[in-house]
Structures are given as C-alpha cells and as structure tokens.
PDB file of N, CA, C, O and CB in Angstrom:
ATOM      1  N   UNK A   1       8.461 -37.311  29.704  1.00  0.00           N
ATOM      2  CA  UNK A   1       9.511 -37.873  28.845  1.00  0.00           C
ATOM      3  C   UNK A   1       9.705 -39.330  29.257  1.00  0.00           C
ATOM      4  O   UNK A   1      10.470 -39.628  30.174  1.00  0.00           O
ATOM      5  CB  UNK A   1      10.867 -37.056  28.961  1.00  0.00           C
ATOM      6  N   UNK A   2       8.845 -40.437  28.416  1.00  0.00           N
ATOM      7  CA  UNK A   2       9.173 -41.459  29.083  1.00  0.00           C
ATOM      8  C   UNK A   2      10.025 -41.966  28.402  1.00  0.00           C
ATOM      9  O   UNK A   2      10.701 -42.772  29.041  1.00  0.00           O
ATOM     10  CB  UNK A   2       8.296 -42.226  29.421  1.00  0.00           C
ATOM     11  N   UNK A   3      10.414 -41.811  26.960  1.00  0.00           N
ATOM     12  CA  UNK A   3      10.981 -42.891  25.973  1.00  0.00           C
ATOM     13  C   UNK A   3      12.608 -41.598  26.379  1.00  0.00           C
ATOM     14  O   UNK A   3      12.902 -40.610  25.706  1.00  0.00           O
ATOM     15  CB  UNK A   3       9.935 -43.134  23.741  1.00  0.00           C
ATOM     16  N   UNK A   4      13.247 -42.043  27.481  1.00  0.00           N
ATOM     17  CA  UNK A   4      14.519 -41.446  27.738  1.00  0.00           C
ATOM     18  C   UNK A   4      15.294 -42.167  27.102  1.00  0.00           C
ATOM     19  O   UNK A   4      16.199 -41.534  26.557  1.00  0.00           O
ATOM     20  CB  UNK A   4      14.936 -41.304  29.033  1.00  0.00           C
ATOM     21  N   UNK A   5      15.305 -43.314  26.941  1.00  0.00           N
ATOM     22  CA  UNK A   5      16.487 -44.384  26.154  1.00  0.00           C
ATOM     23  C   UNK A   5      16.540 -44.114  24.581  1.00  0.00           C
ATOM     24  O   UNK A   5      17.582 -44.530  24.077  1.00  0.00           O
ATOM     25  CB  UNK A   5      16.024 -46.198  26.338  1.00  0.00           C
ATOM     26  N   UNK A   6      15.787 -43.603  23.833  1.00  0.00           N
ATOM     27  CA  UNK A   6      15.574 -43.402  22.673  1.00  0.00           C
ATOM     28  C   UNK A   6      16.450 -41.966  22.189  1.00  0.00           C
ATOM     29  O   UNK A   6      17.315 -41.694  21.357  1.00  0.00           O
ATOM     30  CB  UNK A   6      14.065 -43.414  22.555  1.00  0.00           C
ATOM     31  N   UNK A   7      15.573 -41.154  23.369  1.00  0.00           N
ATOM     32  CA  UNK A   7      16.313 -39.584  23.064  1.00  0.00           C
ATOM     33  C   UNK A   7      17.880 -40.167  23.425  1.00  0.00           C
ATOM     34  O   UNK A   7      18.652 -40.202  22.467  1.00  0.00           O
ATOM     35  CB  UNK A   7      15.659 -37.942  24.379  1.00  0.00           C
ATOM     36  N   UNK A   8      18.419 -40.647  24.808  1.00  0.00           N
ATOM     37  CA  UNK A   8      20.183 -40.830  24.516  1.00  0.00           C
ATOM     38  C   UNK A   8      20.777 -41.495  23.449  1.00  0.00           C
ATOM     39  O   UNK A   8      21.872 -41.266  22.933  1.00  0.00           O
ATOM     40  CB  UNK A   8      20.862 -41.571  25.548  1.00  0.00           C
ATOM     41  N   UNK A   9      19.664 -42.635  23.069  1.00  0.00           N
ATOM     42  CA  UNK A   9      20.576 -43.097  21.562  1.00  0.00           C
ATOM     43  C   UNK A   9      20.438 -41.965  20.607  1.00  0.00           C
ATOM     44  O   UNK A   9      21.441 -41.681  19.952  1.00  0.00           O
ATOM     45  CB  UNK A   9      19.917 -44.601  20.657  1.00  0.00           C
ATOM     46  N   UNK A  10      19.432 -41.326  20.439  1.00  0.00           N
ATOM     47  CA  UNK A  10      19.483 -40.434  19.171  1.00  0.00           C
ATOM     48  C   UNK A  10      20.512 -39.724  19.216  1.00  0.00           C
ATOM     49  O   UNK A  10      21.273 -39.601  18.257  1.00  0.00           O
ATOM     50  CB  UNK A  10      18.406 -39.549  18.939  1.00  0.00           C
ATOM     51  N   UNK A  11      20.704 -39.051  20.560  1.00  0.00           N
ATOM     52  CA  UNK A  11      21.798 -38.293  20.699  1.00  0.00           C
ATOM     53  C   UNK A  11      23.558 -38.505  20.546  1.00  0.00           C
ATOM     54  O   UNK A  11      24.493 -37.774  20.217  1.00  0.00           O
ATOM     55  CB  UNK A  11      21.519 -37.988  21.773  1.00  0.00           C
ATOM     56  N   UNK A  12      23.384 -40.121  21.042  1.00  0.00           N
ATOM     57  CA  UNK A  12      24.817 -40.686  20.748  1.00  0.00           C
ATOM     58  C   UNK A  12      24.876 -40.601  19.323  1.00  0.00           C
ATOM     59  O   UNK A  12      25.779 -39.954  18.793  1.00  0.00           O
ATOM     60  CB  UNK A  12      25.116 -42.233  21.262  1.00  0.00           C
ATOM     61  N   UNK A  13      23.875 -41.276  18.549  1.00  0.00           N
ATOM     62  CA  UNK A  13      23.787 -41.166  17.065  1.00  0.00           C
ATOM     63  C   UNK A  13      24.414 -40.012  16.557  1.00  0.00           C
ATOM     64  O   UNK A  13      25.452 -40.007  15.896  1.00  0.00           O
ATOM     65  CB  UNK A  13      22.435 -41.159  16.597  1.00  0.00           C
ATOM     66  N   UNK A  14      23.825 -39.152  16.850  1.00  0.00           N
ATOM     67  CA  UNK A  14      24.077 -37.653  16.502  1.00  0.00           C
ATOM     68  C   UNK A  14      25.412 -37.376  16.619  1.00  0.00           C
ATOM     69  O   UNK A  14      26.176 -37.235  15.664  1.00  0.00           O
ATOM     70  CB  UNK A  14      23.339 -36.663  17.368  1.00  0.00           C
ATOM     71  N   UNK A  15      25.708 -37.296  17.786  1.00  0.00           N
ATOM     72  CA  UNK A  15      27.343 -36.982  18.583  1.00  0.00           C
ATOM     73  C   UNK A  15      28.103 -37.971  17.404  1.00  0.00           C
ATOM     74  O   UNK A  15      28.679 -37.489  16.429  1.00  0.00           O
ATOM     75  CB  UNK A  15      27.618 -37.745  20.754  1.00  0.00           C
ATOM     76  N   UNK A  16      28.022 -39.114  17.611  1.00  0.00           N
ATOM     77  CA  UNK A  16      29.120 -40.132  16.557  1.00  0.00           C
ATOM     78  C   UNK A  16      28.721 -39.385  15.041  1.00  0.00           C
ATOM     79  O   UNK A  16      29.692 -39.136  14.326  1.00  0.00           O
ATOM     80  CB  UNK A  16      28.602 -42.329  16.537  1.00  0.00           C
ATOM     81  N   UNK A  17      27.805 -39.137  14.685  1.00  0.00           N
ATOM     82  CA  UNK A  17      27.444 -38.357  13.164  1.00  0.00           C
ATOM     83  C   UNK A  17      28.794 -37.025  13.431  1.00  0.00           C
ATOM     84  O   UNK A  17      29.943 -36.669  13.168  1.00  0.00           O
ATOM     85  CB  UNK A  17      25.206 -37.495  13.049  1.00  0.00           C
ATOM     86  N   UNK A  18      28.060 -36.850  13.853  1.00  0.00           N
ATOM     87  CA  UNK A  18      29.309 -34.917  13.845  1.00  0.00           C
ATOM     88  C   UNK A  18      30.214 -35.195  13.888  1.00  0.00           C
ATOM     89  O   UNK A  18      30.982 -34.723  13.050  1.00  0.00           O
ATOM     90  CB  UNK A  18      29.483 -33.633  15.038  1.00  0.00           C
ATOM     91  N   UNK A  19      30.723 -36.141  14.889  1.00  0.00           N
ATOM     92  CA  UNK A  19      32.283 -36.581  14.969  1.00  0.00           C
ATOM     93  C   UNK A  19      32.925 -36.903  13.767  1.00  0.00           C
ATOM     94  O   UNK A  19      33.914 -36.355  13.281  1.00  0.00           O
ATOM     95  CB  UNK A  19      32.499 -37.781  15.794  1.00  0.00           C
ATOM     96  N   UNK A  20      32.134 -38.043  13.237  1.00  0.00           N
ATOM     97  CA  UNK A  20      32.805 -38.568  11.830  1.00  0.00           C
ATOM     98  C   UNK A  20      32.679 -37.545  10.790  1.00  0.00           C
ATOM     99  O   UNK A  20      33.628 -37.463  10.011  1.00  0.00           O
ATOM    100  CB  UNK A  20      32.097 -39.928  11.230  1.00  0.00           C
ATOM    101  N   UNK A  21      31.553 -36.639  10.606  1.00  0.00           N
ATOM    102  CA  UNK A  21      31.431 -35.943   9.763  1.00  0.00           C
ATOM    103  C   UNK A  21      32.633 -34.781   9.698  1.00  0.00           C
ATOM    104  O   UNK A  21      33.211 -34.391   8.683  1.00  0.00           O
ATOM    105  CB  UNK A  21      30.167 -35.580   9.890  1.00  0.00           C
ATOM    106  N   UNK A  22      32.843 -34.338  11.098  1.00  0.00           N
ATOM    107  CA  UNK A  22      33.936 -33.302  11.229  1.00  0.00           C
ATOM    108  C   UNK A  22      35.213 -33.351  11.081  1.00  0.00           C
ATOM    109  O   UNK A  22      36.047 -32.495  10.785  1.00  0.00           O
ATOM    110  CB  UNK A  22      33.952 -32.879  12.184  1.00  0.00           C
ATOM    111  N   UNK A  23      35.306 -35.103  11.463  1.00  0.00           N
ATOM    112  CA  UNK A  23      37.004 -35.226  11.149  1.00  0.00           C
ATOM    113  C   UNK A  23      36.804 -35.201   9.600  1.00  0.00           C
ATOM    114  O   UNK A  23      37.599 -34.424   9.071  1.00  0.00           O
ATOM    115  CB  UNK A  23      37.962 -36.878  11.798  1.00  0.00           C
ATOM    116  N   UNK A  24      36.150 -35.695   8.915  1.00  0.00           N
ATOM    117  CA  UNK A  24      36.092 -36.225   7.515  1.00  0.00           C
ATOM    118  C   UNK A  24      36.546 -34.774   6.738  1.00  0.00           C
ATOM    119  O   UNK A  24      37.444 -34.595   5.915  1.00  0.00           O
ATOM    120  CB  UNK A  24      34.388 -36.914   7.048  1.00  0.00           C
ATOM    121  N   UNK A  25      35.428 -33.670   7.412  1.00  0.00           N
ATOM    122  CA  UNK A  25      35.347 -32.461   6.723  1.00  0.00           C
ATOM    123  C   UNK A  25      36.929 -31.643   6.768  1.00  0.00           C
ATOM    124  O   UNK A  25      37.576 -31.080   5.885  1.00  0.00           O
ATOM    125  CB  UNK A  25      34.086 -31.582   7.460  1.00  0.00           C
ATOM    126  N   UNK A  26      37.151 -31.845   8.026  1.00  0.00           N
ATOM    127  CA  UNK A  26      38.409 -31.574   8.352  1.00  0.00           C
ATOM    128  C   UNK A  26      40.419 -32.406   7.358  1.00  0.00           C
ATOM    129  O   UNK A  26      41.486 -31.947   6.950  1.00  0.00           O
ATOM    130  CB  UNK A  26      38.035 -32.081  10.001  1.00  0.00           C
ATOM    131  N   UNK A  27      39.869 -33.475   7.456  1.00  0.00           N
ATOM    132  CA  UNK A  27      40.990 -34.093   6.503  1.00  0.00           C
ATOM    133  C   UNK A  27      40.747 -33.663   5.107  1.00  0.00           C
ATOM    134  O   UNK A  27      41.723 -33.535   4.367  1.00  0.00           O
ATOM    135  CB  UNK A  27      41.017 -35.724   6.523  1.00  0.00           C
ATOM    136  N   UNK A  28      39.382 -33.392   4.600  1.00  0.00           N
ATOM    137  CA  UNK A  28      39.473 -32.643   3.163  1.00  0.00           C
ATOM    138  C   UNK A  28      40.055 -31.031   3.292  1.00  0.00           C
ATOM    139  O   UNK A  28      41.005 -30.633   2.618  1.00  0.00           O
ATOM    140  CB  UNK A  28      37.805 -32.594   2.444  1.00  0.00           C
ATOM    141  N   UNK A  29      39.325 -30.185   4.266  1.00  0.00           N
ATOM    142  CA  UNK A  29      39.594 -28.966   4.477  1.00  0.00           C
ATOM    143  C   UNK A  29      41.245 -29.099   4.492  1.00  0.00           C
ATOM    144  O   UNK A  29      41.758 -28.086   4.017  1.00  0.00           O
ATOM    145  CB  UNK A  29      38.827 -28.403   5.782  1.00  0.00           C
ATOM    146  N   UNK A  30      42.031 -29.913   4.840  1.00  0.00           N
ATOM    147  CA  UNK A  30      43.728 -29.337   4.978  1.00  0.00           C
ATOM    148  C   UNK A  30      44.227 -30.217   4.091  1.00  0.00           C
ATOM    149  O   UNK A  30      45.452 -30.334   4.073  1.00  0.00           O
ATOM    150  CB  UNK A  30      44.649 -29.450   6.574  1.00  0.00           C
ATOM    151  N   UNK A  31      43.444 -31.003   3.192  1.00  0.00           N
ATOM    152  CA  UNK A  31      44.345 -31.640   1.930  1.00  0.00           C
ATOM    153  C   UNK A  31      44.006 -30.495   0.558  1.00  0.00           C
ATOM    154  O   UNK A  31      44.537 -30.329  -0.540  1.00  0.00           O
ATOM    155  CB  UNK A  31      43.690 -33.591   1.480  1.00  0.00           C
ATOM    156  N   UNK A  32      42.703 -29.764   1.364  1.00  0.00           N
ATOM    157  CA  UNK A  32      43.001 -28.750  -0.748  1.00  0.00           C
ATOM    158  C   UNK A  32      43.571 -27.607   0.004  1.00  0.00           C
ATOM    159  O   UNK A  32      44.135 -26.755  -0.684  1.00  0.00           O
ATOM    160  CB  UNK A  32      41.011 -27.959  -2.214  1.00  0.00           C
ATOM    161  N   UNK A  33      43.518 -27.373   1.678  1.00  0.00           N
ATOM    162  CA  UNK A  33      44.231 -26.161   1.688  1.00  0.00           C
ATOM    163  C   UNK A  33      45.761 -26.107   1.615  1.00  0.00           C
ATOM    164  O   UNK A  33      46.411 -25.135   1.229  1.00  0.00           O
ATOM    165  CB  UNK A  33      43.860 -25.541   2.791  1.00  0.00           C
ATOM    166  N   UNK A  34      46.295 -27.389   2.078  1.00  0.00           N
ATOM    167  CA  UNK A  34      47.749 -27.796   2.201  1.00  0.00           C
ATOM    168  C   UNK A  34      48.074 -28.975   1.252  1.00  0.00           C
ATOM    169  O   UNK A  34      47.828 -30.139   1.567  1.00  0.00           O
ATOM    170  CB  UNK A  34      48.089 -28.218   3.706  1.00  0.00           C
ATOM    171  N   UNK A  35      48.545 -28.679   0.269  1.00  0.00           N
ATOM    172  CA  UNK A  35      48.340 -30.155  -1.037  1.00  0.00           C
ATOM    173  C   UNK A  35      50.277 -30.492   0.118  1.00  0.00           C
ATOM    174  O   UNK A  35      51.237 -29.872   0.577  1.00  0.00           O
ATOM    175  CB  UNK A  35      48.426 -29.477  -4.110  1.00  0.00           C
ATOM    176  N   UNK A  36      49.676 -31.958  -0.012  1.00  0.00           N
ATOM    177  CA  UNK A  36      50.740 -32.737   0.606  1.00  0.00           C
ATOM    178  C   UNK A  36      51.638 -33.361  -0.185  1.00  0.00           C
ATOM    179  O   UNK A  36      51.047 -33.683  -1.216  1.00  0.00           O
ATOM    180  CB  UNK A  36      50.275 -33.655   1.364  1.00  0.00           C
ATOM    181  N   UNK A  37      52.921 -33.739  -0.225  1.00  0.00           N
ATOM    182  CA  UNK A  37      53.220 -34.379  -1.428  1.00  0.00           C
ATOM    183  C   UNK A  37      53.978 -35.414  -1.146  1.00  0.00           C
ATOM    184  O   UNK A  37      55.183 -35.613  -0.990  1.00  0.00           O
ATOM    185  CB  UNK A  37      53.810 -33.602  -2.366  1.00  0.00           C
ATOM    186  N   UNK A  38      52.403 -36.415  -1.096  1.00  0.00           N
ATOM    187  CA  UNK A  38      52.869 -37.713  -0.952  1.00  0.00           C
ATOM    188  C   UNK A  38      52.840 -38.751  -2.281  1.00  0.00           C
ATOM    189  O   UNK A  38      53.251 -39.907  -2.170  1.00  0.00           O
ATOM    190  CB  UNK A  38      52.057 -38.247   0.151  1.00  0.00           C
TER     191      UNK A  38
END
C-alpha cells in the first residue's frame, strides 16, 4: 500500500460525503415527518 495519502483523502472524502448527506437526509426526514409551522 504505497499510495496511503490517497486512500486517507478518499476516505475523508467519503466521511464529509455521509456527513452532509445524513444531516441533509435527516432535516428532510423530520420536516415531512413533523410539518413545522413556520
């Protein structure tokens, strides 16, 4: 495994992907399950 710097960026990549993806998924998931009334 020489290209180690590549696999940790991919992985940060990844990690920051899920993150954003999950909060995102998450603020839709409790605005159609809980309609807010703003």
């Amino acid at each position: 495994m020489g290209d180690g710097d590549s696999g940790d960026e991919l992985f940060f990549v990844h990690a920051a992907t899920w993150c954003v993806m999950s909060k995102i998924l998450r603020v839709e998931f409790f605005q159609r399950v809980i309609p807010t009334n703003h």
